[in-house]
C-alpha positions as CSV (number, residue, x, y, z in Angstrom):
1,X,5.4,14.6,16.6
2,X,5.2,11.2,14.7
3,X,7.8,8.1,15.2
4,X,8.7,6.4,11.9
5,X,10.2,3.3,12.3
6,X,12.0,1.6,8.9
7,X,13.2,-1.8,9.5
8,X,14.7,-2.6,6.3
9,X,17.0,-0.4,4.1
10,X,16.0,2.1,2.3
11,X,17.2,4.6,0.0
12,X,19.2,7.9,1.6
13,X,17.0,10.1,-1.0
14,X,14.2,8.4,0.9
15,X,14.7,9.1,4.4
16,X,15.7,12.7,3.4
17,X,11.9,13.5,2.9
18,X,11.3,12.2,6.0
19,X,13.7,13.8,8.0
20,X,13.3,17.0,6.4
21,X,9.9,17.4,8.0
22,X,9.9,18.4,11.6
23,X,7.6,16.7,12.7
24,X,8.9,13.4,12.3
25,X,11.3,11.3,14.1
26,X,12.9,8.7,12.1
27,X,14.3,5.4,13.6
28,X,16.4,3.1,11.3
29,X,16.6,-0.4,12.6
30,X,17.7,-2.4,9.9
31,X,17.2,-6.8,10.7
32,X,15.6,-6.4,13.8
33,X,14.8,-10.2,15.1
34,X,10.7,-10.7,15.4
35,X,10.2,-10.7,19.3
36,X,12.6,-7.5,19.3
37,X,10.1,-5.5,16.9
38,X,7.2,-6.9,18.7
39,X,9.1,-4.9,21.9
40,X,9.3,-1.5,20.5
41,X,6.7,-1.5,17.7
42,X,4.6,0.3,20.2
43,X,6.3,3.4,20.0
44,X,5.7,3.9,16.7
45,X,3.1,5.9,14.1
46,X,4.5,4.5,11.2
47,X,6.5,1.2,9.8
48,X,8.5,1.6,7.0
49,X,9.7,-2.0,5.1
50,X,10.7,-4.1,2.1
51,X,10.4,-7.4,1.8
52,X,12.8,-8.5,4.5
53,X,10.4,-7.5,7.2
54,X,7.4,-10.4,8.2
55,X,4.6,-7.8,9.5
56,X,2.4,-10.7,11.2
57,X,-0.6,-10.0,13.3
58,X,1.3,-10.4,16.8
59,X,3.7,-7.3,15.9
60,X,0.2,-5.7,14.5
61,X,-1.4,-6.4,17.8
62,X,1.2,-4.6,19.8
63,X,1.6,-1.5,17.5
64,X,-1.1,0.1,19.6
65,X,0.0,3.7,18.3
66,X,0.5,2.3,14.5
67,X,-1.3,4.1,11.9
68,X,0.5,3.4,8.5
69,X,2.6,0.3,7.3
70,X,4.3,1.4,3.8
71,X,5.6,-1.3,1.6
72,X,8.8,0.0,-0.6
73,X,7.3,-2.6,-3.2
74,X,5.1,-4.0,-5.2
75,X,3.8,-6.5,-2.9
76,X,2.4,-6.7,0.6
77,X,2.4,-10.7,1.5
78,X,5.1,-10.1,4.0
79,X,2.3,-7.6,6.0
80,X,-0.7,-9.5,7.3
81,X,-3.5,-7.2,5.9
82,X,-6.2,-9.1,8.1
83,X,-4.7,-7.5,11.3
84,X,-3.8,-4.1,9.8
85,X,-7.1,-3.8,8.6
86,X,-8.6,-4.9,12.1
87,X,-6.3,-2.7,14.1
88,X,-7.1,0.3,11.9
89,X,-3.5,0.7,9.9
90,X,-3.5,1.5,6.6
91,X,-1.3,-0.7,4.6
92,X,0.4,0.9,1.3
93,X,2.8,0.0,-1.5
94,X,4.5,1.8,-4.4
95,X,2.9,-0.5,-7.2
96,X,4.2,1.8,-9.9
97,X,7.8,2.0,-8.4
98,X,9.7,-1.2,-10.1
99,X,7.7,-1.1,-13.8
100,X,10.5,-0.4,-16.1
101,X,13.2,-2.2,-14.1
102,X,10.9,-5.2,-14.1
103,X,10.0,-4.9,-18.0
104,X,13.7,-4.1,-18.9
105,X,14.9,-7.5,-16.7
106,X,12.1,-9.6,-19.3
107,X,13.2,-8.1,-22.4
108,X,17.2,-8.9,-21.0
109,X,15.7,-12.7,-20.4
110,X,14.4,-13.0,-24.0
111,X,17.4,-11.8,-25.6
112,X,19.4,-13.7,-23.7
113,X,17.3,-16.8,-24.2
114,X,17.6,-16.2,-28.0
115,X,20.9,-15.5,-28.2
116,X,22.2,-18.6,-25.7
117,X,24.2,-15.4,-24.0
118,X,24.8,-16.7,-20.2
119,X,25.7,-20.2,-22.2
120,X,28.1,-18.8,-25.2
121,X,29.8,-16.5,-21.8
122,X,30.6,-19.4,-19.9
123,X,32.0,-21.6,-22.6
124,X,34.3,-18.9,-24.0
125,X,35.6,-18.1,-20.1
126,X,36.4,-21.8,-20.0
127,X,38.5,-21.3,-22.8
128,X,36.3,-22.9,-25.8
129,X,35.7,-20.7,-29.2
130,X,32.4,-22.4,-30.1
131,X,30.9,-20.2,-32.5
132,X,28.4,-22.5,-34.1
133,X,27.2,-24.6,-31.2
134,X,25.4,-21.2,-30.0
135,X,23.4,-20.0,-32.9
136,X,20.6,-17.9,-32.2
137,X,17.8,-16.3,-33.4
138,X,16.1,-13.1,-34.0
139,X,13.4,-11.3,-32.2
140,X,12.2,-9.6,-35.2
141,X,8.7,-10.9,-36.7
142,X,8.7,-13.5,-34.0
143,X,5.3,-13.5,-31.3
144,X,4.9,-12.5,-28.2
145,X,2.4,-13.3,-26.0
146,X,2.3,-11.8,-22.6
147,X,-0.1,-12.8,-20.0
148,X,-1.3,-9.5,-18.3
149,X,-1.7,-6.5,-19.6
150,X,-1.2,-4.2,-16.3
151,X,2.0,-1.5,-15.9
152,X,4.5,-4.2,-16.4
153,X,2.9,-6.2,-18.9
154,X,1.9,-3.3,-21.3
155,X,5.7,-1.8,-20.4
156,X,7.4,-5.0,-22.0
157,X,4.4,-5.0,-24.7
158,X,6.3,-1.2,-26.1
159,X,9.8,-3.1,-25.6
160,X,9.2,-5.6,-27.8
161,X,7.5,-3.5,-30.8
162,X,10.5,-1.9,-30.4
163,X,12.3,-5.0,-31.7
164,X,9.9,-5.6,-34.4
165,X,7.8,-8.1,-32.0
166,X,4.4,-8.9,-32.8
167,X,2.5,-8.9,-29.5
168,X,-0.4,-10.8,-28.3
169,X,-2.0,-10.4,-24.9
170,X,-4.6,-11.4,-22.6
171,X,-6.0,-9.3,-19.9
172,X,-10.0,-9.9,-19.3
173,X,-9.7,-6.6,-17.4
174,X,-8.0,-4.4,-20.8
175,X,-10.8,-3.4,-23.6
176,X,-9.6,-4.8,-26.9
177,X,-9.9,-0.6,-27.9
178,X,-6.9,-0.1,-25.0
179,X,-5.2,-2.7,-26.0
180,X,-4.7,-2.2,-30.2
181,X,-4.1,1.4,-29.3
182,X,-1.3,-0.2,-27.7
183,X,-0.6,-2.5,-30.6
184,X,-1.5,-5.8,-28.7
185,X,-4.0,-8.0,-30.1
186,X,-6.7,-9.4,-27.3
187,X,-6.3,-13.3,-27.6
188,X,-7.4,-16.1,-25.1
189,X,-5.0,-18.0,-23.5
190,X,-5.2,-21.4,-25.8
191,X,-4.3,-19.0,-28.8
192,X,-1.2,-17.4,-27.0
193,X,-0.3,-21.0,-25.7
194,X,-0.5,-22.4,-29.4
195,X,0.5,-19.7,-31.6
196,X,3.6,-17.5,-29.3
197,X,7.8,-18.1,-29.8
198,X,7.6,-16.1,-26.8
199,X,5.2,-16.1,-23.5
200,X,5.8,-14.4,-20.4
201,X,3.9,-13.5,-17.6
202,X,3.1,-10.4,-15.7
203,X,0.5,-11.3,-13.0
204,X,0.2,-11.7,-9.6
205,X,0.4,-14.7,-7.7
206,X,-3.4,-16.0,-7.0
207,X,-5.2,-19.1,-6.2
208,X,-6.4,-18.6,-9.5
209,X,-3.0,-18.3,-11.4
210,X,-0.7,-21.0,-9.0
211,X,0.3,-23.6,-11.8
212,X,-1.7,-21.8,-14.4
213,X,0.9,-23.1,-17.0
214,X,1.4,-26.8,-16.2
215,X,1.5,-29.4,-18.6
216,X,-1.4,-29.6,-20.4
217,X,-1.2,-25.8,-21.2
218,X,3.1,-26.6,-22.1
219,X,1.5,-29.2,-24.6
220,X,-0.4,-26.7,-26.8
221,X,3.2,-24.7,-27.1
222,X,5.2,-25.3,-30.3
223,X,8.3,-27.0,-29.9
224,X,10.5,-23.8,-30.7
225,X,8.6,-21.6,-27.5
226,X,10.5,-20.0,-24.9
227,X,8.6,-19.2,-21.2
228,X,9.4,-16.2,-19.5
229,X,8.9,-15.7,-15.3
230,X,9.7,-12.3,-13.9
231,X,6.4,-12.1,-12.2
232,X,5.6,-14.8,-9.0
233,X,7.2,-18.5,-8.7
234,X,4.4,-20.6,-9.1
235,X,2.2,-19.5,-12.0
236,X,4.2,-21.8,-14.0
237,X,4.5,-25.7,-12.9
238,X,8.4,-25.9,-12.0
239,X,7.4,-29.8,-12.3
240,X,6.1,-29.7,-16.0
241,X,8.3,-26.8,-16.9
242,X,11.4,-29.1,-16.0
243,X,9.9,-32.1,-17.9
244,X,9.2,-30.0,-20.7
245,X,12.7,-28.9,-21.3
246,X,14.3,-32.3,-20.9
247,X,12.1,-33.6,-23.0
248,X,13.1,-30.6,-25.5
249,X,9.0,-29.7,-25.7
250,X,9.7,-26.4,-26.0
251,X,13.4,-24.1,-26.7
252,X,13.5,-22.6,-23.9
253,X,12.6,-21.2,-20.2
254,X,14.5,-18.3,-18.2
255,X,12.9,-17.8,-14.5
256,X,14.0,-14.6,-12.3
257,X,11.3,-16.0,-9.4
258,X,11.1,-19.6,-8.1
259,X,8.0,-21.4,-6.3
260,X,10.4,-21.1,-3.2
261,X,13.0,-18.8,-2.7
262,X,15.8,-19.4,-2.4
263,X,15.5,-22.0,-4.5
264,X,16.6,-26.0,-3.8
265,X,19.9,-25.1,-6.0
266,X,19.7,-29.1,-6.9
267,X,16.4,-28.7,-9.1
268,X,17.3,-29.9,-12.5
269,X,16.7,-26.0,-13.3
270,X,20.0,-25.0,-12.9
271,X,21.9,-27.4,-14.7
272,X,19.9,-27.3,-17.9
273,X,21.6,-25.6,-20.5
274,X,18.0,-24.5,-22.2
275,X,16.9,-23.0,-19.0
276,X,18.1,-19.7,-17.7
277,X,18.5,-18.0,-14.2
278,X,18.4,-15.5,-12.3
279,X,17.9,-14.4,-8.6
280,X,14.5,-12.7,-8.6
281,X,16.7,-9.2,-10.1
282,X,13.5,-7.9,-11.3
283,X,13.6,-5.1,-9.5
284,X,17.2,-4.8,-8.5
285,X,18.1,-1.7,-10.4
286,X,19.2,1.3,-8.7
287,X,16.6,3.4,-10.3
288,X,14.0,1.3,-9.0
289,X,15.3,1.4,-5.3
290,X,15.5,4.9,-5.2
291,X,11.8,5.2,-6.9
292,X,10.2,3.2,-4.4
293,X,12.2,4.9,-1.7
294,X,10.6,8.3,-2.8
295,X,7.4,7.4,-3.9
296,X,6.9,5.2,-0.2
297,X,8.0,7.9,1.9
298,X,5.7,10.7,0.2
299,X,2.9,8.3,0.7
300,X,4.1,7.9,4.3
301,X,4.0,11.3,4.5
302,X,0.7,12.4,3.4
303,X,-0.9,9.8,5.5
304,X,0.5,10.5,8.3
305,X,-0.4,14.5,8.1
306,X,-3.8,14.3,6.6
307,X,-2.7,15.2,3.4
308,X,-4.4,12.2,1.4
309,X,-3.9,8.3,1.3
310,X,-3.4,6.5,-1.9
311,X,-2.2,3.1,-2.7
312,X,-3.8,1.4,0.2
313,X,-4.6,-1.8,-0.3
314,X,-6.6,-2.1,2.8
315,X,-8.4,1.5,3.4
316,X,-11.0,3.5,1.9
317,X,-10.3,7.4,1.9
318,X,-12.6,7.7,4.8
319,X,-13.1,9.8,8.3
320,X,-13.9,6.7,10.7
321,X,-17.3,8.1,11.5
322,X,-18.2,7.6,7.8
323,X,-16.1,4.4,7.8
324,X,-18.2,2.8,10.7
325,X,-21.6,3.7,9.3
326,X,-20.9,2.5,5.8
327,X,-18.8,-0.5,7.2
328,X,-21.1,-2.7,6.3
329,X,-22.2,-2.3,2.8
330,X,-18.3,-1.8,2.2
331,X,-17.7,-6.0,3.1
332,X,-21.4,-6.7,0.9
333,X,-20.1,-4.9,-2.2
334,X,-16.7,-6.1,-2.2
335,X,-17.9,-9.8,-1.3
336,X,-20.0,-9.2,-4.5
337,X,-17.4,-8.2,-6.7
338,X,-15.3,-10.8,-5.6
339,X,-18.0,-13.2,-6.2
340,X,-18.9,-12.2,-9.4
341,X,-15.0,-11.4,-10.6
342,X,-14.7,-15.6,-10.3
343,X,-17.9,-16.1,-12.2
344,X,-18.2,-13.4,-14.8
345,X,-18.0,-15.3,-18.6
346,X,-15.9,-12.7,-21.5
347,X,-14.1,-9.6,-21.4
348,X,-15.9,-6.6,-19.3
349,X,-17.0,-3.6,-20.7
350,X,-19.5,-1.9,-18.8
351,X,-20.3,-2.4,-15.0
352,X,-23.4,-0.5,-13.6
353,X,-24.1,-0.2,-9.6
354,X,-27.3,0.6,-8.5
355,X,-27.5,1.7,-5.1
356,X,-31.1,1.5,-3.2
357,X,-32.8,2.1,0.1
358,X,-30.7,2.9,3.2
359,X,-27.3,2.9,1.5
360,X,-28.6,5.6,-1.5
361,X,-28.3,8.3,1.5
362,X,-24.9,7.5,2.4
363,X,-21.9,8.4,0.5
364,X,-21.7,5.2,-2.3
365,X,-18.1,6.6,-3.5
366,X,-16.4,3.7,-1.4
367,X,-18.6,1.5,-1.7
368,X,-18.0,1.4,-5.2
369,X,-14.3,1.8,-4.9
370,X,-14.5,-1.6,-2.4
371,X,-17.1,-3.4,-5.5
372,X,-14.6,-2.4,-8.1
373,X,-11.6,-4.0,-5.7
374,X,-13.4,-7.2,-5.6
375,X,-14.3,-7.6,-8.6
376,X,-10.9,-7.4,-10.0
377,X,-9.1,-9.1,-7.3
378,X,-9.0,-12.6,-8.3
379,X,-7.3,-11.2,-12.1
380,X,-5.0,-8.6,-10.6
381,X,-4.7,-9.6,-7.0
382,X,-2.0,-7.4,-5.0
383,X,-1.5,-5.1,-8.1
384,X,-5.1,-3.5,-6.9
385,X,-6.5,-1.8,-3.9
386,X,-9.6,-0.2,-2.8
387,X,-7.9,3.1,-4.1
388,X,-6.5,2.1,-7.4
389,X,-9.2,-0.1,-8.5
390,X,-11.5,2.6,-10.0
391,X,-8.7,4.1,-12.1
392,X,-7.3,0.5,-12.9
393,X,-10.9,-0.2,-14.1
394,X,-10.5,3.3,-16.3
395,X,-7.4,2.2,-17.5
396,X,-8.8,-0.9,-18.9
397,X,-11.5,0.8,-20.9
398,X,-14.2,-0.8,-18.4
399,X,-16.8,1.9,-17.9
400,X,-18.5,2.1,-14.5
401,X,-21.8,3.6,-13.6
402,X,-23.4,4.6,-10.4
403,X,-27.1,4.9,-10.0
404,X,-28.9,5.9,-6.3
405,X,-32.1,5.4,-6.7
406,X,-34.1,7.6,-4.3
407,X,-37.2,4.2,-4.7
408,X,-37.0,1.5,-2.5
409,X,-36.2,-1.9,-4.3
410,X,-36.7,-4.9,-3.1
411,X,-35.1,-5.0,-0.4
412,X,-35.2,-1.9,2.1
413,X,-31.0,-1.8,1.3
414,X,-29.4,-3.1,-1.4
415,X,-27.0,-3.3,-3.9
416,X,-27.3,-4.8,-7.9
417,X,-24.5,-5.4,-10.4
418,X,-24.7,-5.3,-13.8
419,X,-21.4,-6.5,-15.6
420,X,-22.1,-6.7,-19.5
421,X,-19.3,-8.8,-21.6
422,X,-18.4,-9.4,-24.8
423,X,-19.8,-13.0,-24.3
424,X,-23.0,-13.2,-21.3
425,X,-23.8,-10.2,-19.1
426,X,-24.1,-11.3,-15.2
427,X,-26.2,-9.7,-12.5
428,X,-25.9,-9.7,-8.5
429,X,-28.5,-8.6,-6.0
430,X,-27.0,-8.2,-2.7
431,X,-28.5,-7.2,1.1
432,X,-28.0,-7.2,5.0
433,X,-29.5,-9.3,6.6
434,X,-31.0,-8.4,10.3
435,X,-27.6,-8.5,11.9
436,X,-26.0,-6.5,9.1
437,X,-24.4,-9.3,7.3
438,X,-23.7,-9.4,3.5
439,X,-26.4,-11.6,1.6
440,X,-26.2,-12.4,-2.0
441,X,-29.6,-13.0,-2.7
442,X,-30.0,-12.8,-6.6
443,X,-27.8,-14.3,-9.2
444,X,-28.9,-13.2,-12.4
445,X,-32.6,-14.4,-12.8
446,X,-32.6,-16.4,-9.7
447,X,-33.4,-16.0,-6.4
448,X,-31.1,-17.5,-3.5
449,X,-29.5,-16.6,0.0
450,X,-25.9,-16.9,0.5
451,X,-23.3,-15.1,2.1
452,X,-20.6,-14.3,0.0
453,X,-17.6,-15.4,2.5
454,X,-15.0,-17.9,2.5
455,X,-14.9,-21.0,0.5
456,X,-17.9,-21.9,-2.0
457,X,-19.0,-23.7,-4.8
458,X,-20.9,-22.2,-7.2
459,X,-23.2,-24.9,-9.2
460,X,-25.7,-25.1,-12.3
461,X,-27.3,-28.4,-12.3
462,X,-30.4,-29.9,-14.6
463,X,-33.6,-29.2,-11.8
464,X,-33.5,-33.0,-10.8
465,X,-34.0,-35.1,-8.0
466,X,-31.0,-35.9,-6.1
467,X,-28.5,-33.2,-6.7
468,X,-28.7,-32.2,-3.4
469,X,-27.8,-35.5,-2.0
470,X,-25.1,-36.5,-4.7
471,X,-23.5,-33.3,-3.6
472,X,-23.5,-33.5,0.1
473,X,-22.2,-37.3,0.1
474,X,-19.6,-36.6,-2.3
475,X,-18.3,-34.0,-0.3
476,X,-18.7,-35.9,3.0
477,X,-16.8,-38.7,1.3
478,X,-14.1,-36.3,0.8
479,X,-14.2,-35.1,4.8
480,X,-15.2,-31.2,3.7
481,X,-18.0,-30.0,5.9
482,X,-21.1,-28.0,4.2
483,X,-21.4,-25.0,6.5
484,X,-24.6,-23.7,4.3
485,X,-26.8,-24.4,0.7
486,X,-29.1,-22.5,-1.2
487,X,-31.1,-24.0,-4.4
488,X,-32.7,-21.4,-6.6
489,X,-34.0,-21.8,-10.3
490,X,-35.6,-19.6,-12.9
491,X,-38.3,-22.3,-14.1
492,X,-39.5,-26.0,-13.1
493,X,-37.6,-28.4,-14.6
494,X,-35.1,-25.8,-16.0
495,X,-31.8,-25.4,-15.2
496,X,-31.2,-24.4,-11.1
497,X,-28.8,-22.6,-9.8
498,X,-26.8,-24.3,-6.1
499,X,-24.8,-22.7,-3.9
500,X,-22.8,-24.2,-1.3
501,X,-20.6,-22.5,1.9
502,X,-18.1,-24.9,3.0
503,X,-15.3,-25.1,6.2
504,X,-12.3,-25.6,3.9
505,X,-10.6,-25.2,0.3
506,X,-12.2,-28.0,-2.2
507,X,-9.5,-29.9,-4.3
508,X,-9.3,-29.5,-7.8
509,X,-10.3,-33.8,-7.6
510,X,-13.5,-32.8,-6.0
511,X,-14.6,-30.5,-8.3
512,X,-13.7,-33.0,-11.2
513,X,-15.7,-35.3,-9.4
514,X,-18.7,-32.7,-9.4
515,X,-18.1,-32.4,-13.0
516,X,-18.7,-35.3,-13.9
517,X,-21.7,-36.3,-11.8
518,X,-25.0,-36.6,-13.3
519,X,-27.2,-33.1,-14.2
520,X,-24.5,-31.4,-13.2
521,X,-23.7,-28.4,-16.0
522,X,-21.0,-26.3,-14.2
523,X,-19.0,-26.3,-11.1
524,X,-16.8,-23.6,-9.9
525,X,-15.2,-23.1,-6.6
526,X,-15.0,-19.6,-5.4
527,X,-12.8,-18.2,-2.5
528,X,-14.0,-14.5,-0.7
């Protein structure tokens, strides 16, 4: 007999598939204060939530019979996936659940943005006829450029060909094949910025996409653009977008998500008449409720009876004795892809795994599945898991290929990643060390030793005198302590290649800073 426990409310059609089966017991305890979950967590094989529910690592700790934490949702930053992960409970969501509601709350932004709907509803409930003062304009022929191409994006991409929209898109993770069959044309972003009526955004909040759209990239819009945000608050500046539409820079914004929620109700956004709002409704349809609801307790379900796990973002499809012996090439390949997902120059096509040594006689399958999750992680973020990220790779027209080479390599173990572009192609060669830690120990022509964990700065310098020093003072200077370096270069006097581990996250300033200091080529700061 298994205990569920679901703490915040979910659909009756829901909890019917649960309580249908025998051999579960289902508790609803809907707002349950933190140190009152903590208490009776315990008794529990499975936790059911939404987003009201903060899963932190204390409740984890105590859920000593805990198995599966399922997300009715797209995200997971309310669960700590550190401690799930630590304690052994697989953590799922129901990424597919909220798509069209999500899609059909953008297209309802843009039409009401174009149309000055909320604006013309109030004046006329005030008791005004002002016909002319909201004159709008049409959809039809106009450009849209949505940033990210995943369910949602694509979703909103068929909406808006619908109304005679011509859309643009960028996803480095979509082949351009995909995406004309879908009628999007593959732009960068400065395109999109410069050339789009329309741009909204579809992509998950990352250190990599927080104020992605700030002012400089406001100042490449035409004056007649309108912004979209049904996605996360915080890939677009609230600062810059607010000066922007004082200054009348560009038509338009309508925001359903806010860099906090809620929201300071005094932020200039809400009494702008050229900005619209709404209280994160994106997936506030009944359909989607009752999707999520199903899809979240089949998941819960299977997991629970051995029938299959899918949507994990934390678990491969593993028994633990195969878990612990390939444990550790699972945290070397996905360090790896995560590495190279932050350095990898133009659109991916083909990715090719070579597996050698010791590993080649285990069973690579998750291994891959954990390189593939890394390497799109820092595009796609919560939208992928190690379960989804093989098919998410298929849906985007990138090809992978595993090869387990029965000759030893290099190294007695290791791992090497091919990505080929439409711009450079980039290579990895990764090992264990002694101790069975992850090594990166090749990056594309040279050699190096680094471990692919926590905050680094990736480096190509002119092989000079004094980089090494320039670099450690100016980062002393800035009280960020260097917890290891590696030099490597291809060629004397060529161009090297410096790798640096540090304690803590390096402000954007610094890396400026490293920009601009002599024989210095390229700087980029990498988080694993």
């Amino acid at each position: 007999m298994f205990k569920i426990l679901v703490s915040d409310k979910l659909e009756k059609e829901g909890l019917d598939i649960l309580a249908a089966d025998k051999r579960f017991t289902v508790d609803c305890k809907f707002g349950l204060p933190a140190d009152e979950l903590k208490k009776i967590i315990g008794d529990y094989d499975a936790l059911i939530v939404r987003s009201g529910t903060q899963v932190t690592s204390p409740i984890i700790e105590a859920a000593d019979k805990l198995k599966v934490i399922g997300r009715a949702g797209v995200g997971l930053d309310n669960v700590d996936l550190p401690a799930a992960t630590k304690k052994g409970v697989v953590a799922m969501n129901t990424p597919a659940g909220n798509t069209t509601s999500t899609a059909e709350h953008t297209m309802s932004l843009i039409m009401a943005l174009s149309r000055n709907i909320p604006q013309a509803v109030a004046s006329l409930k005030s008791g005004k006829w002002e016909r002319s003062k909201f004159t709008g304009v049409e959809l039809y022929g106009k450009v849209l450029g949505i940033i990210g191409l995943g369910r949602i994006g694509s979703t909103v991409a068929k909406m808006a060909q619908g109304y005679g929209m011509i859309t643009l898109g960028f996803d480095p993770y979509l082949s351009a094949e995909i995406a004309a069959k879908n009628g999007i044309k593959l732009v960068d972003l400065n395109e999109i910025y410069k050339t789009a009526d329309y741009i909204t955004v579809h992509i998950p909040k990352t250190e990599e996409t927080t104020h992605m759209i700030g002012e400089e990239q406001i100042a490449l819009m035409k004056k007649s653009a309108r912004l979209i945000n049904c996605a996360r608050g915080g890939i677009i500046d609230e600062a810059a977008l607010i000066k922007a539409l004082q200054e009348k820079r560009i038509a338009g914004a309508a925001l359903d998500v806010y860099e906090v929620e809620p929201p300071d109700f005094n932020s200039p956004l809400f009494k702008m008449d050229n900005c619209i709002t709404t209280p994160h409704l994106g997936a506030s349809t009944s359909e989607a409720q009752l999707n999520v609801a199903i899809e979240i307790a089949h998941a819960v379900k299977d997991a629970l009876t051995g029938a299959g796990i899918r949507n994990a973002a934390n678990f491969p499809s593993l028994s633990m004795e195969s878990y612990r012996a390939i444990e550790p090439y699972l945290k070397l390949a996905q360090g790896m892809g995560k590495f190279a997902g932050q350095l990898v120059q133009g659109r991916i096509s083909h990715v090719t795994i070579t597996y050698s040594g010791a590993v080649a006689k285990e069973k690579v399958t998750a291994v891959t599945m954990a390189l593939a999750h890394g390497l799109l992680s820092p595009a796609l973020g919560e939208e992928v898991n190690t379960i989804n990220a093989l098919n998410m790779m298929k849906e985007r027209g990138i090809n992978i290929k595993e090869i387990v080479s029965s000759q030893e390599g290099e190294y007695v173990n290791s791992i090497a990643l091919d990505i080929a572009t439409d711009k450079e192609p980039f290579y990895l060669l990764g090992t264990l060390s002694s101790n069975k830690q992850p090594r990166i120990v090749k990056i594309n022509n040279v050699y190096v030793e680094t471990v692919p964990q926590g905050h680094m700065l990736f480096i190509n310098n002119n092989d000079k005198p004094g980089i090494v020093g320039a670099i450690g003072t100016l980062l002393a200077a800035e009280n960020i302590n260097i917890a290891g370096i590696t030099l490597g270069r291809e060629d004397q006097h060529g161009v090297a290649v410096s790798v640096v581990n540090v304690d803590s996250e390096i402000p954007e300033s610094v890396i400026e800073k490293l920009r601009k200091t002599k024989n210095i080529l390229f700087v980029k700061a990498i988080k694993v």
